[in-house]
NUTI-418763 format. One line per 5 residues: number of its first residue (from 1); their letters; for each residue x, y negated, z negated of C-alpha. Coordinates in pm, whole numbers, always signed. Layout:
! residues N
NUM) A) X,Y,Z  ...
END
This chain:
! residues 553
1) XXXXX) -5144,-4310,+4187  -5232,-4089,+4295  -4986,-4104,+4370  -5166,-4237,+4322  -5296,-4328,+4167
6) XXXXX) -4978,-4079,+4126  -4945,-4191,+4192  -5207,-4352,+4089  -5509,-4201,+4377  -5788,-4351,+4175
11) XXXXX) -6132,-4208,+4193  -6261,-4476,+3968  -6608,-4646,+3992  -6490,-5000,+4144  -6218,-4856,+4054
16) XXXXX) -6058,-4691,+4383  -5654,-4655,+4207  -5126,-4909,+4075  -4660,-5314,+3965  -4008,-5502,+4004
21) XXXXX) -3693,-5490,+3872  -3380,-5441,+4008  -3120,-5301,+3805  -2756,-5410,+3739  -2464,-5186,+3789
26) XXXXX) -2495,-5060,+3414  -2692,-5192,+3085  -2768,-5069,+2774  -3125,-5095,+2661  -3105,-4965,+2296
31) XXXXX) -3324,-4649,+2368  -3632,-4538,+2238  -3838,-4849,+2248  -4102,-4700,+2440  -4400,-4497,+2400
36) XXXXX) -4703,-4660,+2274  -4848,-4735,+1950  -4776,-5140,+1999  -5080,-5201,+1818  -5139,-5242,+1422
41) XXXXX) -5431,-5061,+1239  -5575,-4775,+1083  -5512,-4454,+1141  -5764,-4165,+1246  -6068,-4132,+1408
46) XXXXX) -6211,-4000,+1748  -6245,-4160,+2072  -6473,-4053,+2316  -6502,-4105,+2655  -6565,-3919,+3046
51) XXXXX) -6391,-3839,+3294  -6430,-3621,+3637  -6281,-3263,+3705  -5876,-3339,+3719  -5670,-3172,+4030
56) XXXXX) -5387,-3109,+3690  -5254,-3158,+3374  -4894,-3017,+3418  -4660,-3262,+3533  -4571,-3086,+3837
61) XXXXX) -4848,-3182,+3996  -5063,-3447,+3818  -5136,-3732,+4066  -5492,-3891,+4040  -5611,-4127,+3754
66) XXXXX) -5835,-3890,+3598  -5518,-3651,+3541  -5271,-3856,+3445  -5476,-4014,+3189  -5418,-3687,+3036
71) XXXXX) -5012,-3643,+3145  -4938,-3959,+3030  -5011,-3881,+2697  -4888,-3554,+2678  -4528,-3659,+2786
76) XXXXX) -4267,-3907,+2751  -4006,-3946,+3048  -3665,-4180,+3039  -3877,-4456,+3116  -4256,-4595,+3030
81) XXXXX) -4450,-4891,+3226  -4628,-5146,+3036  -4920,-5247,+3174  -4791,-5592,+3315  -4583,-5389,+3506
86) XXXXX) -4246,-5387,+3362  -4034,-5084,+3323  -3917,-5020,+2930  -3668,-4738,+2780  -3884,-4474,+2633
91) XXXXX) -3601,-4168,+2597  -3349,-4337,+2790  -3068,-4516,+2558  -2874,-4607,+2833  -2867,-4613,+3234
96) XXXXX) -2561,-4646,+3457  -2587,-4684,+3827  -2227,-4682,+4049  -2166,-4964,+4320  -2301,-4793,+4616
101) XXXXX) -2646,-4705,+4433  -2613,-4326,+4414  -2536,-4183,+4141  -2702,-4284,+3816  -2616,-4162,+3454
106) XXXXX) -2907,-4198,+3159  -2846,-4162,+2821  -3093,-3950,+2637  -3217,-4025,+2282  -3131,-3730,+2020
111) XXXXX) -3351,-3578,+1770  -3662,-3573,+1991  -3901,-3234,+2002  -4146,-3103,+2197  -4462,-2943,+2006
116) XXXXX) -4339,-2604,+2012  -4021,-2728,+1839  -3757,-2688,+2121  -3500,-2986,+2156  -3591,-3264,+2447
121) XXXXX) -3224,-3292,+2605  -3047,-3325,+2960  -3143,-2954,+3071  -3506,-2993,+2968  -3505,-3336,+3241
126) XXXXX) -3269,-3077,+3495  -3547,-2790,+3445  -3844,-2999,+3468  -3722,-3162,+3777  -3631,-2815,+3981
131) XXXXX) -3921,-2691,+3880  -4123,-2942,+4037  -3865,-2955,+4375  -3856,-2618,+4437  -4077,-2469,+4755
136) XXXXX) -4312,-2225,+4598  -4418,-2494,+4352  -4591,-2687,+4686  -4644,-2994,+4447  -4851,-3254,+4613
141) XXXXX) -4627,-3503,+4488  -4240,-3358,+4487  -4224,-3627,+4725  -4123,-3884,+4445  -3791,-3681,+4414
146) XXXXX) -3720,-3735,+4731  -3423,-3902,+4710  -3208,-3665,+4488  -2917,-3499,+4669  -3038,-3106,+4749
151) XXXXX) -3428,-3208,+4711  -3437,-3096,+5116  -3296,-2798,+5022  -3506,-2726,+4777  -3838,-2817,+4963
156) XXXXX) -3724,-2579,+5225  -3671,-2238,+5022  -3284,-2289,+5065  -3201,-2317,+4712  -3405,-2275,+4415
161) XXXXX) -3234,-2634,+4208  -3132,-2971,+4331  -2722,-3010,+4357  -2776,-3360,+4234  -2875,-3288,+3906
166) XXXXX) -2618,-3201,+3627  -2561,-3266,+3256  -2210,-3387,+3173  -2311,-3306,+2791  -2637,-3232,+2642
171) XXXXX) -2791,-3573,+2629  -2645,-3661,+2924  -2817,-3671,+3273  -2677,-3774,+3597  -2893,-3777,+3917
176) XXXXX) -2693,-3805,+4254  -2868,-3958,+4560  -2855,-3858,+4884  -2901,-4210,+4995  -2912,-4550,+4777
181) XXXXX) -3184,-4633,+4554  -3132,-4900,+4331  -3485,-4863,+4211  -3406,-4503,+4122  -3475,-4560,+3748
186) XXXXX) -3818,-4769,+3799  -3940,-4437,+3953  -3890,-4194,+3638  -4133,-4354,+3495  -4379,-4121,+3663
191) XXXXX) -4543,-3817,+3468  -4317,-3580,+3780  -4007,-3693,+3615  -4152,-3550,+3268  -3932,-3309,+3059
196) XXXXX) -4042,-2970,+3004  -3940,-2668,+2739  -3803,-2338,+2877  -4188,-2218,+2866  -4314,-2327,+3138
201) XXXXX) -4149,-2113,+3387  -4236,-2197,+3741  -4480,-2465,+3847  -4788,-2175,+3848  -4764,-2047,+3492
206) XXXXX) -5148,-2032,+3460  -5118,-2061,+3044  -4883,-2365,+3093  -5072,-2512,+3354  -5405,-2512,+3133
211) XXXXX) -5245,-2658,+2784  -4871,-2809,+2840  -4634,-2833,+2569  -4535,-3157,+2555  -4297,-3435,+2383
216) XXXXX) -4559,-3738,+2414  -4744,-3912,+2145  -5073,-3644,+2179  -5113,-3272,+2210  -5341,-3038,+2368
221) XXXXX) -5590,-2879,+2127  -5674,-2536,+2320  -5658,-2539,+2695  -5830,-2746,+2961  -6196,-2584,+2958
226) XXXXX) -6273,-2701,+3374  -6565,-2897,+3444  -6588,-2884,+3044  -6335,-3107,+2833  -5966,-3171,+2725
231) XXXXX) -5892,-3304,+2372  -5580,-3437,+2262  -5490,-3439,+1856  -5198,-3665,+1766  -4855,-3520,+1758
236) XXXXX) -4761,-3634,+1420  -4405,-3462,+1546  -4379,-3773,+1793  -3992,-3849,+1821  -4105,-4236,+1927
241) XXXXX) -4372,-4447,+1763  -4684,-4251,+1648  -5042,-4296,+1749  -5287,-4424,+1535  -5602,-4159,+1626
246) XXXXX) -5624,-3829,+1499  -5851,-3704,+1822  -5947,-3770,+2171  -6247,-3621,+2299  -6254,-3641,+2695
251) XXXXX) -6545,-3430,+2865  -6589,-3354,+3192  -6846,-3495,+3370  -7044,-3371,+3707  -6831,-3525,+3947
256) XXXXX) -7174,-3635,+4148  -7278,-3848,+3897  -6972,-3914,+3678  -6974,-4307,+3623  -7399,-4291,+3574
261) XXXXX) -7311,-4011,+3285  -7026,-4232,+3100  -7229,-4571,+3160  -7538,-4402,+2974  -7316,-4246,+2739
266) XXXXX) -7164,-4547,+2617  -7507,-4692,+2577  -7630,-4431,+2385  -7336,-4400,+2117  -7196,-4089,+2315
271) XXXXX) -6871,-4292,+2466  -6641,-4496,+2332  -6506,-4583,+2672  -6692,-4654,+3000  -6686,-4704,+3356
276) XXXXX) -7040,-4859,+3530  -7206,-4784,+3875  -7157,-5079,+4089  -7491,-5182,+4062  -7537,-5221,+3738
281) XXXXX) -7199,-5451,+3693  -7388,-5795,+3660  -7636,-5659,+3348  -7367,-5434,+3199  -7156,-5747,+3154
286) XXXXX) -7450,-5992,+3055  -7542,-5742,+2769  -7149,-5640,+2661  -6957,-5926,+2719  -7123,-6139,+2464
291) XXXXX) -7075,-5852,+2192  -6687,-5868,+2303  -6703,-5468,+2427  -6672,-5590,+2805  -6323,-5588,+2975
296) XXXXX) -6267,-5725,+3312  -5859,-5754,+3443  -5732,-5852,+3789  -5497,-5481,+3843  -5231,-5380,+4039
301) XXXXX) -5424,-5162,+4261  -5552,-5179,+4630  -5866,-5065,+4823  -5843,-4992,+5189  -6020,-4736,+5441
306) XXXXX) -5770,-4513,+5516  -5774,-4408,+5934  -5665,-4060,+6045  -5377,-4196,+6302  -5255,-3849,+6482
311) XXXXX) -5618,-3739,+6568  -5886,-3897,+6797  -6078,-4157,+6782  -5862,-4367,+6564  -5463,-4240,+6676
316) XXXXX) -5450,-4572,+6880  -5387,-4906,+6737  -5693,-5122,+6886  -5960,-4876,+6769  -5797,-4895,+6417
321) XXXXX) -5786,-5295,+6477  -6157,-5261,+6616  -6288,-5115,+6314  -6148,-5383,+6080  -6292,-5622,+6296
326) XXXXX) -6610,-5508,+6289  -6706,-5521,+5882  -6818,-5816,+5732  -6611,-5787,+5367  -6780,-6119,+5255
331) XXXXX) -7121,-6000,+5322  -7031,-5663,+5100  -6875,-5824,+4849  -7195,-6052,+4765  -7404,-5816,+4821
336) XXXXX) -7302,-5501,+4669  -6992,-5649,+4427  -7228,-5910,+4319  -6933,-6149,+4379  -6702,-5920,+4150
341) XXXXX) -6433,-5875,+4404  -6225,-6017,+4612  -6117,-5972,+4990  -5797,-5796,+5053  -5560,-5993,+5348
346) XXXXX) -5257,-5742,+5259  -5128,-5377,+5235  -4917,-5504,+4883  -5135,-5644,+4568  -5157,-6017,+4479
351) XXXXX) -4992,-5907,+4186  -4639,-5861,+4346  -4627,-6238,+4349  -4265,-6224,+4502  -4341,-6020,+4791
356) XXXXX) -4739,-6124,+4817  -4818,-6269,+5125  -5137,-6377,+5149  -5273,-6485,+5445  -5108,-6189,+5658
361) XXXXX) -5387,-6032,+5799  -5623,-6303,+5719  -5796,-6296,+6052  -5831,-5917,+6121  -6037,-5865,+5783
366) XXXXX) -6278,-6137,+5920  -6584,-6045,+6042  -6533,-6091,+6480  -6802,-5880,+6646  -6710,-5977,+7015
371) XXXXX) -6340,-5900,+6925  -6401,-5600,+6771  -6638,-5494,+7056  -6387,-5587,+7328  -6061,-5414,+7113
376) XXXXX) -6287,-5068,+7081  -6323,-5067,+7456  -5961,-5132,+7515  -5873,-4859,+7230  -6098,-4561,+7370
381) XXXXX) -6364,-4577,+7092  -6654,-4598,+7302  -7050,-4614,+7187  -7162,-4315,+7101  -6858,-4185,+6969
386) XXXXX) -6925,-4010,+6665  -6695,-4151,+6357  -6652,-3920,+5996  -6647,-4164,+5691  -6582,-3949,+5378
391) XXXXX) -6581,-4082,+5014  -6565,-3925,+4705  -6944,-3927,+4502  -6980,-3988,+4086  -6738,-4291,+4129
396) XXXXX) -7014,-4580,+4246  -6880,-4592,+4631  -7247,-4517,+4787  -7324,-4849,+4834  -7058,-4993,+5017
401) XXXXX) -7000,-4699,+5206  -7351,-4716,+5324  -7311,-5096,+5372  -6962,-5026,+5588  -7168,-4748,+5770
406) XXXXX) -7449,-5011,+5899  -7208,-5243,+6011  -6985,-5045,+6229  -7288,-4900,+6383  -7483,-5224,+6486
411) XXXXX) -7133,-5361,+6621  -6960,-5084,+6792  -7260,-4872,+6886  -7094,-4578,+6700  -7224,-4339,+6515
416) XXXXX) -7099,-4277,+6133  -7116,-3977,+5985  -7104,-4079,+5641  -6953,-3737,+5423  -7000,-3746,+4981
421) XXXXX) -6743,-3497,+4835  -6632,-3465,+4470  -6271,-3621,+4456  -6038,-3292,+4468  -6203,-3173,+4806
426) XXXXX) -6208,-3512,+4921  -5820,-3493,+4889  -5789,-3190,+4967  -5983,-3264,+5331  -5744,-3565,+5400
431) XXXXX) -5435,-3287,+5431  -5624,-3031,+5678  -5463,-3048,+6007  -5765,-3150,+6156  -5858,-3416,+5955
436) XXXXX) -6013,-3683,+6170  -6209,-4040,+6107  -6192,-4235,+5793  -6177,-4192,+5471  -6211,-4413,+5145
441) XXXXX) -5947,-4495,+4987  -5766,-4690,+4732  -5379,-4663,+4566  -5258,-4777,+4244  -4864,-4749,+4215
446) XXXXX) -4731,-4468,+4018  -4430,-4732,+3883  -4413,-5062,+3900  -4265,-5134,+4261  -4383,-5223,+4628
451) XXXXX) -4150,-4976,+4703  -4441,-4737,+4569  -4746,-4852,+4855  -4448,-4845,+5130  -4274,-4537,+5100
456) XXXXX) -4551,-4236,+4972  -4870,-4459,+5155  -4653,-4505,+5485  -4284,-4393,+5518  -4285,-4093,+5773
461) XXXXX) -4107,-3918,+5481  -4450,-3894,+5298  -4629,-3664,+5563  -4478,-3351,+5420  -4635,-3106,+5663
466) XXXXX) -4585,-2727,+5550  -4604,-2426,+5803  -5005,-2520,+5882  -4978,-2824,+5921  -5140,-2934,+5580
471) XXXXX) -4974,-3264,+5495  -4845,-3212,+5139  -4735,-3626,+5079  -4927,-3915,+5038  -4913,-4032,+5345
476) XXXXX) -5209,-3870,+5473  -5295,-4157,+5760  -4998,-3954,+5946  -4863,-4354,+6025  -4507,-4228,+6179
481) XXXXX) -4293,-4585,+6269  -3904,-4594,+6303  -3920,-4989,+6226  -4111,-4955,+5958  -3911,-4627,+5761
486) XXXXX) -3541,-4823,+5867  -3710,-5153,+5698  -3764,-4919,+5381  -3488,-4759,+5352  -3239,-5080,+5387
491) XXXXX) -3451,-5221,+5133  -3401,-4900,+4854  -3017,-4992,+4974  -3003,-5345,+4848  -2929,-5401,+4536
496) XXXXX) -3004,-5788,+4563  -3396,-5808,+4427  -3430,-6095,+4679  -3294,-5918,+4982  -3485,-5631,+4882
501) XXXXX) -3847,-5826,+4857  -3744,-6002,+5211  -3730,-5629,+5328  -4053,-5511,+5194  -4251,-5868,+5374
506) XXXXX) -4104,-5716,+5691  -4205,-5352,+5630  -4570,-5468,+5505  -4614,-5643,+5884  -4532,-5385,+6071
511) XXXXX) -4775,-5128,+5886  -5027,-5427,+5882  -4969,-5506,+6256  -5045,-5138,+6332  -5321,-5152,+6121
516) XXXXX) -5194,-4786,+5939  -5475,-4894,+5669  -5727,-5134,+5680  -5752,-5348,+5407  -6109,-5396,+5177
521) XXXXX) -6080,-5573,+4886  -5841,-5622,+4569  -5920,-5464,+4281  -6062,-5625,+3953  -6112,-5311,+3684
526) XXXXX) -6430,-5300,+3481  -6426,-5145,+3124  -6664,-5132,+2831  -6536,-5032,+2516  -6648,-5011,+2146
531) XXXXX) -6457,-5284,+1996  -6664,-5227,+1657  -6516,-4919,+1551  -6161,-4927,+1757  -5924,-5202,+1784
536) XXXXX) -5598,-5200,+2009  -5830,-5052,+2320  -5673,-5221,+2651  -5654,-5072,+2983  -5260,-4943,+3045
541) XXXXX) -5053,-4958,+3337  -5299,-4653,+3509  -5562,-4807,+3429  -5663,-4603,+3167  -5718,-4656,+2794
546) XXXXX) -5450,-4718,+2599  -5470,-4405,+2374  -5135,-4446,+2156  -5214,-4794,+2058  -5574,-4755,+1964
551) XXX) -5676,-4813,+1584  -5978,-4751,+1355  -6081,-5124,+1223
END
């Protein structure tokens, strides 16, 4: 997430962004299942809560936490992911995948709307997708659709749809792959894949762009007021399982200050729903824990410092290698985390137990100043050398960026430049040609698959650059390997989950051995949340609230 998160970049206060299944050569799952609303209670109510300035709301291009929170519950795709990270039927009745794992047929529920009234079938899927493909849309992350025969095409101005899209009858879709995927389904899970009515023309329909029509389980009430507020009323139309609240009230905080402004407005009454500055984790959970409004969960998402690899001073290996070397992550964590993190050793989360590896990088995210001194002279980052470390501010990173900062200056004699932005610029800086330096940075997978850190974080097929040179993917590092994108692809072309996961170890080693992102810590999510008025409230698989299933007590 972005997507990261989507998928999932997160801009979250500790929070910095998320989770496997392979599928058999056809199933059928019963449809309709998912959607939300898992949880028993009363209806109505309003929750509150904060968020910072989204990049968007449409599908086409919602990619960071902050939007999707709101995408996710406009919208409901062929497939939903639970928050333990397993992939359920939401419109999808039915998938079908053929033996060389490139063409897949989905069944599509009948009977389903979207708010305006219009019928959610094959073509809505078909428009939605070429909508998103097509050149002039320049969605940041098309990227996802990679995979579909004609996407190239598309991407290039050569045709305005994807050949591999069709509709055999009206609630029938099948996708044709230019290459095998036998994760193909996990990935429609993402708000891209969303369906969308015959009003919203192209990707930059301003009205559409500001208040979607949707088919999920809430609706927009007005337009997206920027730097102002979204709400979201129930859509009591809902062809799935209805939500329980009757409102959701989400303003938009300053994005300097964003997690200060939702921490005090929890504690005044204002929120419902909080994030905390880092330095006020240990009080914040000795008052709220013992009322039962604290929630703390070991997540699917990753935080690493993300090194600009096609630009000077870090485009060679052993000044990547020297960096990592030179911060003490132990000393960080206990002094800034208050011992509420832990060290990262890997590119993939702990949570991917089959493919975790945990000790692979053990030694290079251990403090080794004479290493680290000796690798930065070998690697051409001499003292003096003037390093850019940009972050994005309202989200709690000061401290540790200022604590990173220190560190590489005492040991490598460099100087750090550190750069606050608010979390759109921040992204949008990471694609400029001349990006340079570091950058903070965290990923939480967009569906629940290690496919989803490899490929968009570090497959060559990521970059995306347009006529400028912008980089348009996720994989904004510029990390450009041979080994590494034939290791991925083989793996999408397994259909064995065990051959695949053997694949993915070898592709996370290579990145890791190149150092393409150096590793910080895991990520443990911190929520509070007013349990006295709202039952059902549970971070989902963004790491967001879980607005369909929340209840009045």
């Amino acid at each position: 997430m972005r997507g990261a998160k989507s998928a999932k970049w997160v801009a979250g206060a500790i929070v910095i962004a998320l989770a496997a299944t392979a599928c058999g050569s056809s199933d059928d799952n019963g449809g309709g299942s998912g959607g939300g609303g898992k949880g028993s209670g009363k209806n109505g109510g309003t929750w509150r809560m904060g968020i910072t300035e989204p990049v968007a709301i449409d599908p086409y291009n919602s990619q960071e936490s902050e939007g999707q929170l709101v995408t996710d519950n406009l919208f409901t795709g062929l497939y939903d992911p639970t928050a333990d990270g397993q992939v359920v039927p939401a419109l999808a009745t039915s998938k079908k995948v053929s033996s060389d794992g490139k063409t897949w047929t989905f069944s599509i529920k009948k009977g389903t709307k979207f708010t305006n009234g219009e019928d959610v079938n094959a073509e809505s899927f078909i428009r939605a997708w070429n909508r998103v493909a097509v050149k002039s849309a320049a969605s940041d992350v098309a990227y996802h659709m990679a995979g579909i025969e004609g996407f190239d095409d598309a991407q290039s101005g050569k045709a305005k749809t994807m050949s591999g899209l069709s509709a055999p009858d009206p609630y029938t879709l099948q996708v044709k792959l230019s290459k095998p995927d036998f994760e193909f389904y996990i990935k429609t899970s993402h708000t891209v894949f969303s369906p969308v009515p015959k009003v919203a023309g192209d990707a930059h329909n301003k009205t559409y762009n500001e208040a979607p029509i949707g088919n999920g389980p809430f609706k927009m009430q007005g337009k997206w007021e920027h730097n102002k507020s979204v709400t979201l009323v129930r859509n009591d139309s809902y062809g799935l399982k209805k939500a329980h609240l009757d409102k959701v009230q989400i303003d938009i905080l300053n994005s300097q200050n964003g997690v200060t402004l939702e921490y005090q407005g929890f504690e005044s009454g204002q929120y419902d729903w909080a994030r905390m500055p880092t330095p006020q984790l240990p009080a914040a959970k000795a008052k709220y824990d013992a009322q039962g409004e604290w929630i703390g969960v070991d997540t699917n998402g990753m935080n690493y410092l993300l090194p600009i690899t096609d630009n000077k001073p870090l485009n060679n290996v052993k000044a990547r290698e020297a960096i990592s070397y030179a911060i003490d992550r132990d000393a960080i964590i206990k002094g800034v985390f208050q011992g509420m993190m832990t060290k990262s050793t890997t590119i993939l989360p702990p949570v991917f137990k089959d493919v975790y590896q945990k000790d692979l990088c053990a030694s290079c995210v251990k403090q080794d100043k004479a290493k680290a001194k000796q690798l930065a002279k070998e690697g051409g980052l001499k003292p003096g050398t003037t390093i850019e470390l940009a972050y994005n501010t309202g989200a709690g990173h000061e401290e540790w960026i200022q604590a990173v900062q220190a560190q590489l200056q005492d040991v490598l004699g460099v100087k750090v430049k550190t750069a606050g932005k608010p979390f759109a610029e921040l992204l949008g800086d990471q694609q400029k040609p001349g990006a340079t330096g570091l950058y903070r940075f965290a990923w939480g997978a967009d569906y629940p698959t290690p496919d989803n850190y490899l490929f968009p974080l570090l497959d060559s097929a990521s970059i995306n650059k347009d006529a400028s040179g912008k980089v348009t993917g996720d994989n904004r590092e510029r990390y450009n390997s041979k080994k590494f994108d034939g290791l991925v692809a083989k793996a999408r072309a397994t259909a064995d989950q065990a051959g695949r996961n053997d694949l993915y170890k070898q592709a996370e080693k290579v990145a890791l051995d190149d150092m393409a992102l150096i590793p910080l810590w895991n990520r443990t999510q911190f929520r509070l949340v007013n349990t006295k008025k709202f039952g059902n409230a549970t971070l989902d698989f963004h790491e967001n609230p879980s607005l369909p299933e929340i209840s009045l007590k």
